[in-house]
C-alpha positions as CSV (number, residue, x, y, z in Angstrom):
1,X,-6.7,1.8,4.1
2,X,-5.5,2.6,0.5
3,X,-5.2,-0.4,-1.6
4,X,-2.7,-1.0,-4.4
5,X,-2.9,-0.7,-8.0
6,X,-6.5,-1.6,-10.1
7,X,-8.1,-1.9,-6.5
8,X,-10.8,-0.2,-4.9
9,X,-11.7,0.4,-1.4
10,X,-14.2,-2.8,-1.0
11,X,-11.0,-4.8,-1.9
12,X,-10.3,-4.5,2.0
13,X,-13.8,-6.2,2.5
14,X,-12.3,-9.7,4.0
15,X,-10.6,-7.8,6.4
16,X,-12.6,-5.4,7.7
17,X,-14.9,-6.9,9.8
18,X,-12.5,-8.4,11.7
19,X,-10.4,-5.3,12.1
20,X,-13.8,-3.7,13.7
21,X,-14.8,-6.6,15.6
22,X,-11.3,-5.8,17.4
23,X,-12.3,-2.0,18.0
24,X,-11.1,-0.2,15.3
25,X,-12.7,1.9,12.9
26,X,-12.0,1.4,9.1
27,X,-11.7,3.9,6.1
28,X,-11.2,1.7,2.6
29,X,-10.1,4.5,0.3
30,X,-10.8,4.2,-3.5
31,X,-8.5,6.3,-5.0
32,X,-9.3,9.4,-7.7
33,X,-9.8,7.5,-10.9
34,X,-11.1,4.2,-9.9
35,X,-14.5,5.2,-8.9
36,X,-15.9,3.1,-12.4
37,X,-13.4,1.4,-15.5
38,X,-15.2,4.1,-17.7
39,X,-13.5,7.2,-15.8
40,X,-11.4,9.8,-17.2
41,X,-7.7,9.4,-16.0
42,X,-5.9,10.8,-17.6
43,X,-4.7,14.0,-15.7
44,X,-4.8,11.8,-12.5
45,X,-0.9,11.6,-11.2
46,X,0.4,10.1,-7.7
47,X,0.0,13.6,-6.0
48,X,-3.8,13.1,-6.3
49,X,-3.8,10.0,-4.6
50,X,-2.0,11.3,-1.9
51,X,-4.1,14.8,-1.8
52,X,-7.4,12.2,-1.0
53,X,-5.9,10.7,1.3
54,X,-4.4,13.7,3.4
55,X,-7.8,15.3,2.9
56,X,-9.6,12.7,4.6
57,X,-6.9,12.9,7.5
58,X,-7.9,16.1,7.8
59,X,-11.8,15.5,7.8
60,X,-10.9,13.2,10.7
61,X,-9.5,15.5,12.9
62,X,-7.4,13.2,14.8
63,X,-4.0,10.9,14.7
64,X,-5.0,7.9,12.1
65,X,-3.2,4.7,11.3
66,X,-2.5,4.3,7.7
67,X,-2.2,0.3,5.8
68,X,-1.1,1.0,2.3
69,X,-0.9,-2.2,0.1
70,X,2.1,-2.4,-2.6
71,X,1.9,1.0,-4.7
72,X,-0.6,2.0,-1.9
73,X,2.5,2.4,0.3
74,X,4.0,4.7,-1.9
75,X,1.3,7.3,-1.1
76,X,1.1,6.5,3.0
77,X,4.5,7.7,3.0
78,X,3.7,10.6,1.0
79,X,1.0,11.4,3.2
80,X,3.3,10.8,6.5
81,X,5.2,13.1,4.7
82,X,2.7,15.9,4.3
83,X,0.9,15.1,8.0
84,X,3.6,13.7,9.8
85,X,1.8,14.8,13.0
86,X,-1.2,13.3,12.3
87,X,-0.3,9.6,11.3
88,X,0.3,7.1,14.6
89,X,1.6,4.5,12.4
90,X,1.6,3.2,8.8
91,X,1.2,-0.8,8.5
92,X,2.9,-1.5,4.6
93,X,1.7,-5.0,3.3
94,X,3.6,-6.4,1.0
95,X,4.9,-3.1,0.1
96,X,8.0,-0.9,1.5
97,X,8.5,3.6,1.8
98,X,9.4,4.6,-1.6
99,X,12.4,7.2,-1.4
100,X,12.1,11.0,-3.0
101,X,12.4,10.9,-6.9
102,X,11.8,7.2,-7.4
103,X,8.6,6.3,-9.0
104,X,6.4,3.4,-8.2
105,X,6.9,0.8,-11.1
106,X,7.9,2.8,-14.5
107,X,7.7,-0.9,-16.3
108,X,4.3,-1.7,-16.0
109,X,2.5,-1.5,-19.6
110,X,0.5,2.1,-20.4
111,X,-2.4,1.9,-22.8
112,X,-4.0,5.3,-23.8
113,X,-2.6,7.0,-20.9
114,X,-3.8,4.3,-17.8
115,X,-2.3,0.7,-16.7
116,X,-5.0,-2.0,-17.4
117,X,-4.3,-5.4,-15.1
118,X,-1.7,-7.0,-17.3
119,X,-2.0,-10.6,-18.2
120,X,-0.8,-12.7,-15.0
121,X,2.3,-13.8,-16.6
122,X,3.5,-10.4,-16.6
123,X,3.9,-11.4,-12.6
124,X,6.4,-13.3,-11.2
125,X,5.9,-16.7,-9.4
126,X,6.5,-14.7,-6.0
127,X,3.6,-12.5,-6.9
128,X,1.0,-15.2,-7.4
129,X,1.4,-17.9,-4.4
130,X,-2.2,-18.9,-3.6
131,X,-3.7,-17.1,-6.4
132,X,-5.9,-20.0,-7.5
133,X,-7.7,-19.3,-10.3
134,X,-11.2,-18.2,-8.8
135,X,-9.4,-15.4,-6.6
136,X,-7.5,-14.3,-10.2
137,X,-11.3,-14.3,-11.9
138,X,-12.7,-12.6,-9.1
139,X,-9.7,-9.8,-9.2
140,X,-10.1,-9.4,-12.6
141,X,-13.3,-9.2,-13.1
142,X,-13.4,-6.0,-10.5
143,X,-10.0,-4.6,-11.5
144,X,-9.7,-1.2,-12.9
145,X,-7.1,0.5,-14.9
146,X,-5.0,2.4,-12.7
147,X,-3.8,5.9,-14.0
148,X,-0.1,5.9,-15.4
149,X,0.8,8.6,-14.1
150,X,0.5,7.2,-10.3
151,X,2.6,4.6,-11.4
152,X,5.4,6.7,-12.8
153,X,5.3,10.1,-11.5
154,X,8.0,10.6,-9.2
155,X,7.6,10.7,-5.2
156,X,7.8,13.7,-3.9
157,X,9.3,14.0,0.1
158,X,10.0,17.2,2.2
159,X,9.7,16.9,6.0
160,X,12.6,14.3,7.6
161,X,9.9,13.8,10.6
162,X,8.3,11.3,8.3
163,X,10.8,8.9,9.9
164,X,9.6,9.7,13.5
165,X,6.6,8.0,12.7
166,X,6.6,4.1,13.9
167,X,5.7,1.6,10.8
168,X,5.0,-2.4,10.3
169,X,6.1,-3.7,7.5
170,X,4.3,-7.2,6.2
171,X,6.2,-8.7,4.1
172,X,4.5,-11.6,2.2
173,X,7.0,-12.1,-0.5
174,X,10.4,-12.1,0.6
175,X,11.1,-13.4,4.1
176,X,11.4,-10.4,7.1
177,X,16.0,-11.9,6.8
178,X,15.5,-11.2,3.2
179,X,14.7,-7.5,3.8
180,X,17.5,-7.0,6.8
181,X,19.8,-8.4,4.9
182,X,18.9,-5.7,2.3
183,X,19.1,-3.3,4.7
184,X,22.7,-4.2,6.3
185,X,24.4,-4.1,2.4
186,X,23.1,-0.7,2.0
187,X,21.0,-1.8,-0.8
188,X,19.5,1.6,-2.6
189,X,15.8,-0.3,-2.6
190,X,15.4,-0.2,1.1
191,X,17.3,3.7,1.6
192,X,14.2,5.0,2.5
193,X,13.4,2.1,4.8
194,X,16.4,2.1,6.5
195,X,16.2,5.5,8.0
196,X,12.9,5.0,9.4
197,X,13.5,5.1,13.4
198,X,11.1,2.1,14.7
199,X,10.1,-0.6,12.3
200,X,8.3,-3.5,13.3
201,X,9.1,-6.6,10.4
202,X,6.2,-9.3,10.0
203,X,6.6,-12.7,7.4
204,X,3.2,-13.4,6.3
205,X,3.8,-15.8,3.4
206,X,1.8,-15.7,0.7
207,X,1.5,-13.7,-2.7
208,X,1.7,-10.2,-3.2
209,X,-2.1,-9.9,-2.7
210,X,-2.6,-11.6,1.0
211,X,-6.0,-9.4,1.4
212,X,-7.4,-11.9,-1.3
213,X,-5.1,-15.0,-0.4
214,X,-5.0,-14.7,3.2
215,X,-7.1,-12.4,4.8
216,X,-8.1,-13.8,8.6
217,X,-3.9,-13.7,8.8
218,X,-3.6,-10.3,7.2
219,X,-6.4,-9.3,9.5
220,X,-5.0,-10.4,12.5
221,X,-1.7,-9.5,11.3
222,X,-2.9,-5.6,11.2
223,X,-4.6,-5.9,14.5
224,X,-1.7,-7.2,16.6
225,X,0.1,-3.9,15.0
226,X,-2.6,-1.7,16.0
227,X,-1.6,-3.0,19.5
228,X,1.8,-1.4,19.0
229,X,0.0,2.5,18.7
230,X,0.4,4.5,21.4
231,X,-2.6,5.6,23.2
């Protein structure tokens, strides 16, 4: 489970419990660089989120399921990428594949070489449905600056079999018609996307954050996908 940007691993904890109560067994990442605000990030770039994460595939020894959350979809497709064999599905909330050479938000403000949680009016309305202002405290108050170079390295993609691998897309947002329609015009934002062979679209409406805002329907959300993986 690899969460977005200024997020640890124990921002899964709403959803956990139900996600194990179901069956499954859970592994919240926290990514290199946000073990403490205090860390040095600077030489920490997107491939090093992705290496964690393929490393602890590999630990596992067996076919996972990966749920990236906004720029922690970027690096489940990188790691379906580099393990394509080893990943059963990928469940993206609120987040879509990111295409080869496209980096994961290039506008979001750098201060001494890491992204600290801008100011909530640096978000769009669309971002912040039921963010009342206890969850906003509550994120902030745990946030930590994310590494700018995750944010603006580019992705890097080499094996095609990446879209052999089944995915669910949440989409809290922007309606699942939204995304087709996206899709259908050929827009360049959903390239990636649109090659993928089997893709499951779910409308979970809500903010960009739905693990905060709306976690006993993200929850159930992921488990009704996990129903999907073969075997």
């Amino acid at each position: 489970m690899i969460p977005g940007f200024w997020l640890r691993g124990e921002s899964w904890n709403a959803i956990v419990p139900a996600i194990e109560a179901a069956g499954h067994r859970t592994h919240p990442v926290t990514p290199p660089g946000l073990d403490a605000v205090d860390d040095d990030r600077s030489d920490i770039g997107l491939a090093d989120h992705v290496a964690a994460v393929v490393a602890l595939i590999d630990r596992l020894g067996k076919p996972v399921v990966l749920v990236g959350h906004s720029g922690g979809g970027a690096v489940a497709h990188s790691v379906v990428d580099a393990r394509p064999d080893a990943v059963a599905r990928v469940i993206y909330v609120d987040s879509l594949p990111l295409g080869a050479g496209v980096a994961i938000n290039e506008e979001l403000p750098v201060v001494d070489g890491e992204i600290p949680l801008p100011d909530w009016s640096f978000f769009g309305d669309e971002d912040l449905v039921d963010m009342d202002d206890e969850i906003r405290a509550e994120f902030r108050a745990k946030a930590v600056p994310t590494p700018a170079r995750v944010a603006t390295d580019p992705q890097v993609l080499r094996d095609s079999r990446r879209y052999d691998v089944p995915i669910t897309v949440i989409a809290c947002e922007f309606s699942v018609d939204v995304i087709r329609e996206l899709i259908e015009s050929g827009d360049p934002f959903v390239a990636e996307l649109a090659r993928v062979r089997d893709a499951t679209f779910v409308h979970l409406p809500t903010g960009h954050w739905p693990q905060f805002t709306k976690p006993a329907e993200l929850s159930s959300t992921i488990v009704e996908a996990l129903t999907q993986v073969d075997g």
